[in-house]
Every structure is written in structure tokens, then in C-alpha cells.
PDBQT receptor file of N, H, CA, C and O in Angstrom, charges set to zero:
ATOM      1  N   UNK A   1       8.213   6.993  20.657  1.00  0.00    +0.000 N 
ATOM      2  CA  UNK A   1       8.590   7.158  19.274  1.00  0.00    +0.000 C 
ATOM      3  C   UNK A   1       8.211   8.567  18.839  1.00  0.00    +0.000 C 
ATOM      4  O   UNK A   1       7.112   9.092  19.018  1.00  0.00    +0.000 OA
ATOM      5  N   UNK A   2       9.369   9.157  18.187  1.00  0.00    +0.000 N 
ATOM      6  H   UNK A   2      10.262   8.731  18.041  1.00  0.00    +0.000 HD
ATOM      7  CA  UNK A   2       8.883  10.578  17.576  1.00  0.00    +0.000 C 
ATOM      8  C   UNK A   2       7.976  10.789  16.486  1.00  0.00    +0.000 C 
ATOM      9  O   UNK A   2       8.192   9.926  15.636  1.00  0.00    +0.000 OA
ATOM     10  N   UNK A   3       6.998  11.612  16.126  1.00  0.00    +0.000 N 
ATOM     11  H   UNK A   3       6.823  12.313  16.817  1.00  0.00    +0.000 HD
ATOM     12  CA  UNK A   3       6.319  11.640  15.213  1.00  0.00    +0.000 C 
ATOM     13  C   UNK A   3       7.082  11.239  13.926  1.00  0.00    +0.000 C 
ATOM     14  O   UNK A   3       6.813  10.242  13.256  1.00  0.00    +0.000 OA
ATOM     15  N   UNK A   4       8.027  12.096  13.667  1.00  0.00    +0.000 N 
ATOM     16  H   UNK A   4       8.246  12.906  14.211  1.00  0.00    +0.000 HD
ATOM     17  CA  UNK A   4       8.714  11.667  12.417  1.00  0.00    +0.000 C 
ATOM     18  C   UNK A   4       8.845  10.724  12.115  1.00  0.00    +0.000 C 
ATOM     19  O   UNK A   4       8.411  10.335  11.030  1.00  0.00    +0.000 OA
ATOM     20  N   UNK A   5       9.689   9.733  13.189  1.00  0.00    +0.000 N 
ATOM     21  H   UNK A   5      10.042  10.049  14.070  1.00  0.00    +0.000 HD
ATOM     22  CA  UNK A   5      10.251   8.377  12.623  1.00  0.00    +0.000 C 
ATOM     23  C   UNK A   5       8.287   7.700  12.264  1.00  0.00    +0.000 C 
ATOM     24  O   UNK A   5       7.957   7.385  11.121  1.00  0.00    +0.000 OA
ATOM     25  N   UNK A   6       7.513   7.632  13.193  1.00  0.00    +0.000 N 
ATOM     26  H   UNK A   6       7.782   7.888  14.122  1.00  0.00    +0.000 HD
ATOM     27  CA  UNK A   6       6.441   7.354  12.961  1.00  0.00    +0.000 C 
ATOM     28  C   UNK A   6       5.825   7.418  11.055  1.00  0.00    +0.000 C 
ATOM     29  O   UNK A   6       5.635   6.562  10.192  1.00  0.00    +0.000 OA
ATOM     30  N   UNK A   7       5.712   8.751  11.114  1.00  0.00    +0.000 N 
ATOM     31  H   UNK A   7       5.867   9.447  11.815  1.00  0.00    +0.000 HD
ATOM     32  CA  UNK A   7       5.610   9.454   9.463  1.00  0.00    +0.000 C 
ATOM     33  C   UNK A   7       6.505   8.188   8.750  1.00  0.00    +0.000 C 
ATOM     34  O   UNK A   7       5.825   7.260   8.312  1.00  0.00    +0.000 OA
ATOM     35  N   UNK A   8       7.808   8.103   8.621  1.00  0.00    +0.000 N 
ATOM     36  H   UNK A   8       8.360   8.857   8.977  1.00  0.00    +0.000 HD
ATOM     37  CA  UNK A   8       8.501   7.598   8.203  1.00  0.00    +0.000 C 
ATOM     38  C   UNK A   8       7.908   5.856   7.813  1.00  0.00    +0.000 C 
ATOM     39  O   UNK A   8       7.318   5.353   6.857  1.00  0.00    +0.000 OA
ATOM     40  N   UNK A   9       8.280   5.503   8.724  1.00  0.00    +0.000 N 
ATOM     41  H   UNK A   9       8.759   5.912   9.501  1.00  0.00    +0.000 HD
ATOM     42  CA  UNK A   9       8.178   4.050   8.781  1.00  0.00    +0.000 C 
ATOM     43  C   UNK A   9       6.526   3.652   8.612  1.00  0.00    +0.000 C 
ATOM     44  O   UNK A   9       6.274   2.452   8.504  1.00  0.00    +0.000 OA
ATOM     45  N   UNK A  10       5.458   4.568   8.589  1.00  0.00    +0.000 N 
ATOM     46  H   UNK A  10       5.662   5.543   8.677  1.00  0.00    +0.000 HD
ATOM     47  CA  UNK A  10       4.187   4.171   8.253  1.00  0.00    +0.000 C 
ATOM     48  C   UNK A  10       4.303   4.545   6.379  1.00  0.00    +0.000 C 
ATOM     49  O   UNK A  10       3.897   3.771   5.512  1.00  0.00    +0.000 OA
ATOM     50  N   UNK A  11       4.820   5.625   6.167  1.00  0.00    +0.000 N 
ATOM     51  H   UNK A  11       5.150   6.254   6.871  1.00  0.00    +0.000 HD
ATOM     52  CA  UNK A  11       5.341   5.845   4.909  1.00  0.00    +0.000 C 
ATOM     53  C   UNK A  11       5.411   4.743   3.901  1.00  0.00    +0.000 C 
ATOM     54  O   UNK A  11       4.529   4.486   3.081  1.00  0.00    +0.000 OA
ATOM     55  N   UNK A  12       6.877   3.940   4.088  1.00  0.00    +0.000 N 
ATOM     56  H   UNK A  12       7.594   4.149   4.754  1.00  0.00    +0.000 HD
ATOM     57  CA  UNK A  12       7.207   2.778   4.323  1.00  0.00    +0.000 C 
ATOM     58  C   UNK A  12       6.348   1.510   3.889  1.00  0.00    +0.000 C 
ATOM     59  O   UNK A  12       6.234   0.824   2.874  1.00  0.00    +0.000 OA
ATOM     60  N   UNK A  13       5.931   1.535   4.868  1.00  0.00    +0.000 N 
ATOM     61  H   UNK A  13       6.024   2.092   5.693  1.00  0.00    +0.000 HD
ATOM     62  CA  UNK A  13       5.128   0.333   5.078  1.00  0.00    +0.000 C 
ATOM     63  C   UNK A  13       3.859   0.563   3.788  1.00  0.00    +0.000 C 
ATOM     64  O   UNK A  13       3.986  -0.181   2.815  1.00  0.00    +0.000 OA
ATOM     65  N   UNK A  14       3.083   1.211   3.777  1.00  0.00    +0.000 N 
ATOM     66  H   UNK A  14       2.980   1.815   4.568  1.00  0.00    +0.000 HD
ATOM     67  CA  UNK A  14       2.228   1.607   3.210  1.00  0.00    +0.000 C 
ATOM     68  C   UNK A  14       2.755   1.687   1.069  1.00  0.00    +0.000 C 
ATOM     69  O   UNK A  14       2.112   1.493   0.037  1.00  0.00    +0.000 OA
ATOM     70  N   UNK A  15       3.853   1.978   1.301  1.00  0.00    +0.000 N 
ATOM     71  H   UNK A  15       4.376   2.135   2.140  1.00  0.00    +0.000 HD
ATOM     72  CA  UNK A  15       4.838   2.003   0.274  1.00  0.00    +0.000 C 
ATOM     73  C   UNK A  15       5.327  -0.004  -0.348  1.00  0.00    +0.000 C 
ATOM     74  O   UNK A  15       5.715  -0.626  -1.337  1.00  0.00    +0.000 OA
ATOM     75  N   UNK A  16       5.047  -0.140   0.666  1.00  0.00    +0.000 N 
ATOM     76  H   UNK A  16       4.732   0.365   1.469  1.00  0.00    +0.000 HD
ATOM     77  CA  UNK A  16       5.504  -1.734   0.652  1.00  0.00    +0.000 C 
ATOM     78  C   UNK A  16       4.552  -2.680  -0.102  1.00  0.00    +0.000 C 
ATOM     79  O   UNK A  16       4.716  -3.501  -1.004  1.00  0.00    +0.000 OA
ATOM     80  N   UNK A  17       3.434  -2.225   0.653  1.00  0.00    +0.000 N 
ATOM     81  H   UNK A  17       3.302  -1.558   1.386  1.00  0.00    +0.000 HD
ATOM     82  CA  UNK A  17       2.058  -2.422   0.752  1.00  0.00    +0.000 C 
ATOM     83  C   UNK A  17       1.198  -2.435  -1.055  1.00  0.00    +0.000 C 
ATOM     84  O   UNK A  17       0.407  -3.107  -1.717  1.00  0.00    +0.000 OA
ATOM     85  N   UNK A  18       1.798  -1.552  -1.118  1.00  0.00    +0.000 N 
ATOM     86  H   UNK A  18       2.441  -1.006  -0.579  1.00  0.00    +0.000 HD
ATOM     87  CA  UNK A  18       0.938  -1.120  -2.325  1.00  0.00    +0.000 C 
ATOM     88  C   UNK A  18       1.571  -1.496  -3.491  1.00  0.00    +0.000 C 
ATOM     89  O   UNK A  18       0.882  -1.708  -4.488  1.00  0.00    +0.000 OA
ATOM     90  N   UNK A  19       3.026  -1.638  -3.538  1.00  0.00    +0.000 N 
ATOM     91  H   UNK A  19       3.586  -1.465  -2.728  1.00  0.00    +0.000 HD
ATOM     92  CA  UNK A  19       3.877  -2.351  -4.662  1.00  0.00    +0.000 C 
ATOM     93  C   UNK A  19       3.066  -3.912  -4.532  1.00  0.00    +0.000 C 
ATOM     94  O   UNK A  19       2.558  -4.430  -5.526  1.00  0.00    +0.000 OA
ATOM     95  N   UNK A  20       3.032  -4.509  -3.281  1.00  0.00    +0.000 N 
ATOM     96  H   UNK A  20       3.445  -4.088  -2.473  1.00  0.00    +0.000 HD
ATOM     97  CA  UNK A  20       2.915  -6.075  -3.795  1.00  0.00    +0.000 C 
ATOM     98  C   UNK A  20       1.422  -6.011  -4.188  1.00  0.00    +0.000 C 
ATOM     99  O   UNK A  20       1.065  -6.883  -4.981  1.00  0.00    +0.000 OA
ATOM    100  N   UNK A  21       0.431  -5.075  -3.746  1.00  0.00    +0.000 N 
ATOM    101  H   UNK A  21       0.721  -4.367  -3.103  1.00  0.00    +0.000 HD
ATOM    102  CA  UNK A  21      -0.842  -5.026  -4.553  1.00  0.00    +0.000 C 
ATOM    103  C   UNK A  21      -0.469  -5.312  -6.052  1.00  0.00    +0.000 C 
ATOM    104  O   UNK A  21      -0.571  -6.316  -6.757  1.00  0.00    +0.000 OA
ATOM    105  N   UNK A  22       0.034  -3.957  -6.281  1.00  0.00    +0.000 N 
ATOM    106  H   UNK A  22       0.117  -3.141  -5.708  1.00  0.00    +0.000 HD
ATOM    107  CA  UNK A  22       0.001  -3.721  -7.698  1.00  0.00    +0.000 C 
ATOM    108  C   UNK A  22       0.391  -4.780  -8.524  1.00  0.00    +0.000 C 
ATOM    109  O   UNK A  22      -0.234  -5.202  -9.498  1.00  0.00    +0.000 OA
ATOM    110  N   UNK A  23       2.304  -5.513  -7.735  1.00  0.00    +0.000 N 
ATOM    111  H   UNK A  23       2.811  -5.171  -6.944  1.00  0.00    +0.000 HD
ATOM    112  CA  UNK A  23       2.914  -6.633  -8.668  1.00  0.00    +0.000 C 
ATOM    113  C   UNK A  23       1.421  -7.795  -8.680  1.00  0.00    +0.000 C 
ATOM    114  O   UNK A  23       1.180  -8.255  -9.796  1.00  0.00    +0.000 OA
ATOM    115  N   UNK A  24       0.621  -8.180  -7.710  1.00  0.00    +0.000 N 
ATOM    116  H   UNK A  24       0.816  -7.806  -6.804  1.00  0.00    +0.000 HD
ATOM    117  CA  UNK A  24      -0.387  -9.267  -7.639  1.00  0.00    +0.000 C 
ATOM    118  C   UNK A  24      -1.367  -8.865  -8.715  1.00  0.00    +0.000 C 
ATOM    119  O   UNK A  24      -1.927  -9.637  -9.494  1.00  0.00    +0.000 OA
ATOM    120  N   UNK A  25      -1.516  -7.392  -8.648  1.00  0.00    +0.000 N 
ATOM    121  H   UNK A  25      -1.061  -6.765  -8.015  1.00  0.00    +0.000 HD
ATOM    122  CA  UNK A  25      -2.701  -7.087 -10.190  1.00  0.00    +0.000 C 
ATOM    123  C   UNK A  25      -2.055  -7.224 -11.701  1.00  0.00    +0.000 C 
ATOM    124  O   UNK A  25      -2.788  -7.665 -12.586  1.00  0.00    +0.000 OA
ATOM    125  N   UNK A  26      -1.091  -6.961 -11.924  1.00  0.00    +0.000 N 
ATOM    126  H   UNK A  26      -0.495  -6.602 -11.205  1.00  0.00    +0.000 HD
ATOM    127  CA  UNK A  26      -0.071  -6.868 -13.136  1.00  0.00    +0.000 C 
ATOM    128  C   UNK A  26      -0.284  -8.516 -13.224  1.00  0.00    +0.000 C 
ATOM    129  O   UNK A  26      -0.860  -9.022 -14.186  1.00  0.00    +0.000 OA
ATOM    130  N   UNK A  27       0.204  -9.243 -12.197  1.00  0.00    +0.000 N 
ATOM    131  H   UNK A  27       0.673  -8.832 -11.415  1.00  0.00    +0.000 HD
ATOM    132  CA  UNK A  27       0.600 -10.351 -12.889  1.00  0.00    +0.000 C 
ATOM    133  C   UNK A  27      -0.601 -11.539 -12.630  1.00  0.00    +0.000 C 
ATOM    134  O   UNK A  27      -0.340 -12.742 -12.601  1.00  0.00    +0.000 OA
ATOM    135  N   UNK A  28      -1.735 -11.065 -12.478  1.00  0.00    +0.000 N 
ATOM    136  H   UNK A  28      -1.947 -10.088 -12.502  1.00  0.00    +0.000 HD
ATOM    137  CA  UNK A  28      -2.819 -11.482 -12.252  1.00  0.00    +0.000 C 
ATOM    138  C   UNK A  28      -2.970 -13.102 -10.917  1.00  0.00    +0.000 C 
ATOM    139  O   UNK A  28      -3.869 -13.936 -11.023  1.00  0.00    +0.000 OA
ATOM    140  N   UNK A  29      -2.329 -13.131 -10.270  1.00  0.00    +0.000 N 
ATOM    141  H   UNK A  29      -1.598 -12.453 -10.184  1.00  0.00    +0.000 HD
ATOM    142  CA  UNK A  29      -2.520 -14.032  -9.314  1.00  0.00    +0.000 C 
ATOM    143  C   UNK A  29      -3.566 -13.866  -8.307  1.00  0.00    +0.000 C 
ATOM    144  O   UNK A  29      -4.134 -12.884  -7.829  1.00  0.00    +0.000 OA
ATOM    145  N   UNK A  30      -3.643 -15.089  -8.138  1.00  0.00    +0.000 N 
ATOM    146  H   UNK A  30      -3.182 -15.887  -8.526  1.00  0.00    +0.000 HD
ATOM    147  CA  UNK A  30      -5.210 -15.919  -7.700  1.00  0.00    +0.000 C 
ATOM    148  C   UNK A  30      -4.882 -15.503  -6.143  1.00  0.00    +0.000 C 
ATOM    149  O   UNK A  30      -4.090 -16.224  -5.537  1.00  0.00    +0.000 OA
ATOM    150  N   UNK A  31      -5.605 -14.080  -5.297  1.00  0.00    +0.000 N 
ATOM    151  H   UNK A  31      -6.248 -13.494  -5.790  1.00  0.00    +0.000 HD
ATOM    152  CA  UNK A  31      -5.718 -14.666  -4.105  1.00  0.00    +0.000 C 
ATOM    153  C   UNK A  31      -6.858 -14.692  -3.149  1.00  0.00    +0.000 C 
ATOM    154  O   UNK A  31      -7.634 -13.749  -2.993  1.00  0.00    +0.000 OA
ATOM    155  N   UNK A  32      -6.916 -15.893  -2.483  1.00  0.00    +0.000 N 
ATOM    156  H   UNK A  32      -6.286 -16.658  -2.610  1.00  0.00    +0.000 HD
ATOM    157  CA  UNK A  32      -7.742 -16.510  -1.722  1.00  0.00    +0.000 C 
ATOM    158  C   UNK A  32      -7.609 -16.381  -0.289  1.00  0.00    +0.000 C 
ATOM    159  O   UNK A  32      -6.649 -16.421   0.481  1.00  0.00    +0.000 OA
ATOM    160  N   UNK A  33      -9.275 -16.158  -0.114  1.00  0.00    +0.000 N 
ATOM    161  H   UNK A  33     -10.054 -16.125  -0.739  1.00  0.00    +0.000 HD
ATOM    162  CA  UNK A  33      -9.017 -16.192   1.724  1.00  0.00    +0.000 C 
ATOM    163  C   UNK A  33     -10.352 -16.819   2.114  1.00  0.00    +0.000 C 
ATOM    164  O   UNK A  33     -11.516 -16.443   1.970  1.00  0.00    +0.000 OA
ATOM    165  N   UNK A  34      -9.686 -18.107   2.760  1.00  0.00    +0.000 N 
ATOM    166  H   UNK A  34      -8.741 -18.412   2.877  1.00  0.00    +0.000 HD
ATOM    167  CA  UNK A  34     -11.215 -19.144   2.330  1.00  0.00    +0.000 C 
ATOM    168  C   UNK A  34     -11.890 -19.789   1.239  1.00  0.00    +0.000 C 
ATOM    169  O   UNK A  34     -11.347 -20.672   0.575  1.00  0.00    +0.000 OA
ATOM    170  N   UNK A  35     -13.154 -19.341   1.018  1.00  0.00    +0.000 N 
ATOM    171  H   UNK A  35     -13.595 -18.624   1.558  1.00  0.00    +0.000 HD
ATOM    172  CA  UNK A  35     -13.741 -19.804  -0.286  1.00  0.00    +0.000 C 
ATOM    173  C   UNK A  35     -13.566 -18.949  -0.755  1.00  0.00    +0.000 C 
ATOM    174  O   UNK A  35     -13.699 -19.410  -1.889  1.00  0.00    +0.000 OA
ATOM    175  N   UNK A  36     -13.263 -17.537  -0.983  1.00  0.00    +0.000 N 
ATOM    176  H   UNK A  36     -13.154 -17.163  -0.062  1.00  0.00    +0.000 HD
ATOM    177  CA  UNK A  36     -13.729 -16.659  -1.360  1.00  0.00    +0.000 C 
ATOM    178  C   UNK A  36     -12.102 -15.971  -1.982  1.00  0.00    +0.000 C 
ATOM    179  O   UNK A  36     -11.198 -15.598  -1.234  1.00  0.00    +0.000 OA
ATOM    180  N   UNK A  37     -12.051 -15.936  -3.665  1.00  0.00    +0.000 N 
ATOM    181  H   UNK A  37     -12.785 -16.239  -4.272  1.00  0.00    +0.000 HD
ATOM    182  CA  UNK A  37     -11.386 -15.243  -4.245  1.00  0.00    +0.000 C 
ATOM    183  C   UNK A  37     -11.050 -13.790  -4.794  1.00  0.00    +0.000 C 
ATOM    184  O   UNK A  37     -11.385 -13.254  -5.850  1.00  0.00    +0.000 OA
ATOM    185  N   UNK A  38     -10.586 -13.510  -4.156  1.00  0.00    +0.000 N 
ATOM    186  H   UNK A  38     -10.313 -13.946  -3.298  1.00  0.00    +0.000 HD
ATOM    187  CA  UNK A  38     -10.529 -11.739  -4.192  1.00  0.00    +0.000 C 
ATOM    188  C   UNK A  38     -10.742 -11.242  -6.240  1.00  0.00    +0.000 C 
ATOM    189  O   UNK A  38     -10.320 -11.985  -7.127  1.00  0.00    +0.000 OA
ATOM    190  N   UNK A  39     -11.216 -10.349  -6.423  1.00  0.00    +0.000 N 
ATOM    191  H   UNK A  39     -11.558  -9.746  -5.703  1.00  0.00    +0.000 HD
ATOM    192  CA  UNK A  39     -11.162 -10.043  -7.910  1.00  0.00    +0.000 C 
ATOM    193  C   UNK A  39      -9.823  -9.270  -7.776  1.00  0.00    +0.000 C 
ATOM    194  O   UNK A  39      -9.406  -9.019  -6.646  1.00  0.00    +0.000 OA
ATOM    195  N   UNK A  40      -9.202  -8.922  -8.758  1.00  0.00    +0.000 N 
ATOM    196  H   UNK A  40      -9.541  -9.126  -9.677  1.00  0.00    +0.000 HD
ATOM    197  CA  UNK A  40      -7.639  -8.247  -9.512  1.00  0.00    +0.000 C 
ATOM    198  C   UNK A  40      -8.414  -7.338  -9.245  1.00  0.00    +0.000 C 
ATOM    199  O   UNK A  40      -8.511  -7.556  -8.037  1.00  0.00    +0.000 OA
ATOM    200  N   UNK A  41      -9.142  -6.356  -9.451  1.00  0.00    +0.000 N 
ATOM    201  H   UNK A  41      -9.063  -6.179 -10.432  1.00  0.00    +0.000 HD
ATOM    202  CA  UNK A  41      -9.308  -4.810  -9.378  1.00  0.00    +0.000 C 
ATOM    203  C   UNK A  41      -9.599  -4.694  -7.843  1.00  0.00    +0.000 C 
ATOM    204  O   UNK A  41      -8.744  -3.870  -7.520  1.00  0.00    +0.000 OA
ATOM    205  N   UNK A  42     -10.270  -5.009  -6.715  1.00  0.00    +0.000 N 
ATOM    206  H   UNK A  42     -10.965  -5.678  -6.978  1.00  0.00    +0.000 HD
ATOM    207  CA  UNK A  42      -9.416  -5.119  -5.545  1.00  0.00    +0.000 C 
ATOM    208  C   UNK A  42      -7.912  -4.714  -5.420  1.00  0.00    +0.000 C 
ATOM    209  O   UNK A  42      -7.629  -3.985  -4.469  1.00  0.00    +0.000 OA
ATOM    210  N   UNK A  43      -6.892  -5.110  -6.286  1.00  0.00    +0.000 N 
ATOM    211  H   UNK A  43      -7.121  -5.703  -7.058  1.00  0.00    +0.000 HD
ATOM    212  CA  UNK A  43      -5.658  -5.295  -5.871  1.00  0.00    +0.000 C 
ATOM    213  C   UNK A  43      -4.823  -3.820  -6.470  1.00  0.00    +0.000 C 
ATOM    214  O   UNK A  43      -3.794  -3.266  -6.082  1.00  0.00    +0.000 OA
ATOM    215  N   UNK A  44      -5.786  -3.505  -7.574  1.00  0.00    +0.000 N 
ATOM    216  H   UNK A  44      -6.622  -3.956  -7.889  1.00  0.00    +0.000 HD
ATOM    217  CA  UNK A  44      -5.485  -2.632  -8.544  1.00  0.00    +0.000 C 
ATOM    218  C   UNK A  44      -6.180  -0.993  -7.570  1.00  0.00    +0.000 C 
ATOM    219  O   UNK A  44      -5.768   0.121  -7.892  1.00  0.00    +0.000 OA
ATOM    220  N   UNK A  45      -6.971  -1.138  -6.707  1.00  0.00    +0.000 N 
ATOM    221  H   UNK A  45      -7.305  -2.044  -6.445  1.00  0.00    +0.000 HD
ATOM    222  CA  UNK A  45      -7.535   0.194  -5.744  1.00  0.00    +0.000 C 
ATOM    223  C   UNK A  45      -7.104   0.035  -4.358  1.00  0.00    +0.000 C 
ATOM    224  O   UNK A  45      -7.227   0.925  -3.517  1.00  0.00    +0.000 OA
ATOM    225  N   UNK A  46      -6.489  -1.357  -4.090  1.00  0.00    +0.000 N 
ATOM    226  H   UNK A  46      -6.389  -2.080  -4.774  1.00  0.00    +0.000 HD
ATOM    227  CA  UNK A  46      -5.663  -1.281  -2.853  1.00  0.00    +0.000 C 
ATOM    228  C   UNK A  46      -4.394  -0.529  -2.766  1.00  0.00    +0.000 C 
ATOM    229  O   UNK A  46      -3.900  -0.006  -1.767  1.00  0.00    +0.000 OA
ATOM    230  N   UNK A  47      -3.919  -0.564  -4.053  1.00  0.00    +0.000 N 
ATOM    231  H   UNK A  47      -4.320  -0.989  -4.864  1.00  0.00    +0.000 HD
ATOM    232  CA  UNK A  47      -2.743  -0.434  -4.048  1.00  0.00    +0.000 C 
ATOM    233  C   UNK A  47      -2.028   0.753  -4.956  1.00  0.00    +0.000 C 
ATOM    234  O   UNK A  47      -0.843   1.041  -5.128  1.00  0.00    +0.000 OA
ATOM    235  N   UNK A  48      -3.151   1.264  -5.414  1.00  0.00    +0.000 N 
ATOM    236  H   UNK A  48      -4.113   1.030  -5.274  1.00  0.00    +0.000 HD
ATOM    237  CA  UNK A  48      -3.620   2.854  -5.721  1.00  0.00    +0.000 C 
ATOM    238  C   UNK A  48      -3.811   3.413  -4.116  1.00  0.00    +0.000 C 
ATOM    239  O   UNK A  48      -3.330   4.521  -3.882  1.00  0.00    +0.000 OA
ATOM    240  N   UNK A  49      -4.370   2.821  -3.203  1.00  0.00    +0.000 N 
ATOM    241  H   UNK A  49      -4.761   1.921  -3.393  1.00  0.00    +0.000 HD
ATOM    242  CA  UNK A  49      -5.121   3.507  -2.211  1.00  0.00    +0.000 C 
ATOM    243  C   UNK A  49      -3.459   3.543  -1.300  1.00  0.00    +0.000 C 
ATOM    244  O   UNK A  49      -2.978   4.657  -1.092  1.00  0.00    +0.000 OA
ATOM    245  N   UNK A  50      -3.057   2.890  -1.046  1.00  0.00    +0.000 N 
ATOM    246  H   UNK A  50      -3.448   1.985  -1.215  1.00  0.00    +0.000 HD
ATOM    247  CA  UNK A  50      -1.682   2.713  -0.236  1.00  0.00    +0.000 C 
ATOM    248  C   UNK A  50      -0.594   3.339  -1.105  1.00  0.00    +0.000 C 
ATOM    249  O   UNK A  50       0.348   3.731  -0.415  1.00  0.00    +0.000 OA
ATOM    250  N   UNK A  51      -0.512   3.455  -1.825  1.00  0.00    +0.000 N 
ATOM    251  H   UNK A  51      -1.276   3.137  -2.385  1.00  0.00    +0.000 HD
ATOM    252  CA  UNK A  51       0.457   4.395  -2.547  1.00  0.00    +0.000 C 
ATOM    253  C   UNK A  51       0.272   5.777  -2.021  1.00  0.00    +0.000 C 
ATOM    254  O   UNK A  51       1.065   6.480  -1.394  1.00  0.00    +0.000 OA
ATOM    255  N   UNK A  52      -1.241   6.071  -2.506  1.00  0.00    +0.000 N 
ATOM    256  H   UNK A  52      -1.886   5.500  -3.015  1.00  0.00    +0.000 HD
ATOM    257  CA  UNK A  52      -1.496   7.419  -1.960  1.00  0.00    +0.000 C 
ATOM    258  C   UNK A  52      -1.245   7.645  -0.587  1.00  0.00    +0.000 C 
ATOM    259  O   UNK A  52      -0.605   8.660  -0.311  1.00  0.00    +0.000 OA
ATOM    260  N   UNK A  53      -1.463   7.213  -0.051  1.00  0.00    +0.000 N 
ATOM    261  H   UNK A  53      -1.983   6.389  -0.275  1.00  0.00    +0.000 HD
ATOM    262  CA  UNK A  53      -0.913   7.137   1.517  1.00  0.00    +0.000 C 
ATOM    263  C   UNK A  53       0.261   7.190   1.720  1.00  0.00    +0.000 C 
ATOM    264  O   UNK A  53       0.616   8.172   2.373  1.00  0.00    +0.000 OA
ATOM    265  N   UNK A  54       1.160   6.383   1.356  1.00  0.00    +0.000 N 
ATOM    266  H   UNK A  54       0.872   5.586   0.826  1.00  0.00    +0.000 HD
ATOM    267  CA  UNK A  54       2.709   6.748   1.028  1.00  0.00    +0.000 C 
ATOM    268  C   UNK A  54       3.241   7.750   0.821  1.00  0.00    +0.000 C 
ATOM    269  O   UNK A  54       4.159   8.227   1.487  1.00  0.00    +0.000 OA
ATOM    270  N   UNK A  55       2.710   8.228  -0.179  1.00  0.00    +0.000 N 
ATOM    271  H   UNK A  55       1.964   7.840  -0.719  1.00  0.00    +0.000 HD
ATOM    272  CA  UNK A  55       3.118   9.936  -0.788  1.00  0.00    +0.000 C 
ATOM    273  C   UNK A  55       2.849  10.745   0.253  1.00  0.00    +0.000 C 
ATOM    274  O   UNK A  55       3.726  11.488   0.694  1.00  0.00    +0.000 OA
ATOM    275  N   UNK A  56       1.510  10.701   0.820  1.00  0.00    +0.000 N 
ATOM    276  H   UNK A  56       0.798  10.097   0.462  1.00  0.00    +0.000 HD
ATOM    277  CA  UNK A  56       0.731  11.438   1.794  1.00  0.00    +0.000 C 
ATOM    278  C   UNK A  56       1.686  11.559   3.217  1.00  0.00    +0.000 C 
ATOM    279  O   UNK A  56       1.649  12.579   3.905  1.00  0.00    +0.000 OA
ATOM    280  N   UNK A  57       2.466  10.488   3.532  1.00  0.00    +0.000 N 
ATOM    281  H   UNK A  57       2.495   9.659   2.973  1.00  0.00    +0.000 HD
ATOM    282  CA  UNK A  57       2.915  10.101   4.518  1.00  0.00    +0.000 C 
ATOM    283  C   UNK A  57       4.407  11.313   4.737  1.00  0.00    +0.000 C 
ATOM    284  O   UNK A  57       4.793  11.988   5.691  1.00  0.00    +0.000 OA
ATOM    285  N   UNK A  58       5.002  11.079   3.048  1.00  0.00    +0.000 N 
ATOM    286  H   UNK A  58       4.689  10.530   2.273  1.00  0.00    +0.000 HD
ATOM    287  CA  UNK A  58       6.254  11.388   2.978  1.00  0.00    +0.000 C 
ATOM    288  C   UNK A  58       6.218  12.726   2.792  1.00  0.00    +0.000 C 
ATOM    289  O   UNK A  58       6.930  13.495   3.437  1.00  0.00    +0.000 OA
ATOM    290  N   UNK A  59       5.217  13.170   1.716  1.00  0.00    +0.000 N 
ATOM    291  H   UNK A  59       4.639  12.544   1.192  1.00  0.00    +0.000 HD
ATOM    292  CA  UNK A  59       4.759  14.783   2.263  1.00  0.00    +0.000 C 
ATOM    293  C   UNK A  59       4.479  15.222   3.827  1.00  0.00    +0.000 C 
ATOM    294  O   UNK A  59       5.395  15.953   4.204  1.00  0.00    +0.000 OA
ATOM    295  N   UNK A  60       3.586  15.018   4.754  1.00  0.00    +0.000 N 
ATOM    296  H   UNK A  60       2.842  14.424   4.447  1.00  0.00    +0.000 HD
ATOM    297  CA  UNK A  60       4.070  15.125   5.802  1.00  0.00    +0.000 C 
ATOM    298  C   UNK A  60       5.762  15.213   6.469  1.00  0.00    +0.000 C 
ATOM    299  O   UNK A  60       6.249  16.186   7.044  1.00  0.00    +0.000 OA
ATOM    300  N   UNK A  61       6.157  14.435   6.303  1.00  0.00    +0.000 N 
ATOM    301  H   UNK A  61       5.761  13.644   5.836  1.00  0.00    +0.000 HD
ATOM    302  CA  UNK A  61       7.599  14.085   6.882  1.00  0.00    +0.000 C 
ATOM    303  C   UNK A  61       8.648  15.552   6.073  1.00  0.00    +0.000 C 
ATOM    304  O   UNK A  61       9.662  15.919   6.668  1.00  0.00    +0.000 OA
ATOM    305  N   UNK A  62       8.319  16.098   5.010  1.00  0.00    +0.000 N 
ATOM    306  H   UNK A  62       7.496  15.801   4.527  1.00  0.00    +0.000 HD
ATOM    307  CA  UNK A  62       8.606  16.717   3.976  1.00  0.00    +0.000 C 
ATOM    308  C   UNK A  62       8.640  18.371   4.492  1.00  0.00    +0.000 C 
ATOM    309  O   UNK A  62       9.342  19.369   4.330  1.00  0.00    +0.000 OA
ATOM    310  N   UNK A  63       7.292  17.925   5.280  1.00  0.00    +0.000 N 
ATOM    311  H   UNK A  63       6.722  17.114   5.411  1.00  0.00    +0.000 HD
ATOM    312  CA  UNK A  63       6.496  19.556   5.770  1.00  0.00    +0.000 C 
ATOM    313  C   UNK A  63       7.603  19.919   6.816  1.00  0.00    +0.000 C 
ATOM    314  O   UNK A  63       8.326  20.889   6.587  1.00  0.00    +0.000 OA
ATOM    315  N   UNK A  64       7.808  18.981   8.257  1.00  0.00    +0.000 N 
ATOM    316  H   UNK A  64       7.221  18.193   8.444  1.00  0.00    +0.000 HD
ATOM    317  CA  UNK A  64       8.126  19.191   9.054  1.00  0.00    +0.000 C 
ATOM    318  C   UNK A  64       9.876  19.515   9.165  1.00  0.00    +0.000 C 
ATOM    319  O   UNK A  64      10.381  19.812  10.247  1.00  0.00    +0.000 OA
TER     320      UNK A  64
């Protein structure tokens, strides 16, 4: 696989990633893994954090 498409499709993903954070913090849903319920601001710096990565990704791809 070429770097680019790489750049690309981690881009992507990371882009993907961080929308369903965000829609899960906006609309405040309950999620669970085990006993243990994640807090909304978790969802709200995940998905701040994967966004940035996204951008980060597509700048790269941008450079080259």
C-alpha cells in the first residue's frame, strides 16, 4: 500500500471516528462496557482528539 492511499483512508477512518463520538456526546447516550459507564466528556475529547487527527492526516496527504 502506498503511503498516500494509507494517509487517506487513516484520514477517513479517524474522520468517522470522531463524528460518532461527538453525535454520542450531543445526544447524550449511555455507553457501557461491562459495569462500567463511560462519562459524555470522554466522548466529547475522543472525538475532539480524532478529528484532530483527521485534519492532521489530510494535511499530510495535502503536503505531498
Amino acid at each position: 500500500m502506498k503511503q498516500q492511499s494509507y494517509l487517506i483512508i487513516s484520514a477517513v477512518i479517524f474522520g468517522l471516528v470522531g463524528i460518532m463520538h461527538l453525535v454520542r456526546a450531543i445526544n447524550g447516550s449511555v455507553f457501557q462496557i461491562g459495569g462500567w459507564s463511560a462519562p459524555v466528556y470522554v466522548s466529547w475529547v475522543a472525538g475532539v482528539v480524532a478529528l484532530l487527527f483527521c485534519i492532521w492526516g489530510f494535511t499530510l496527504v495535502a503536503r505531498r
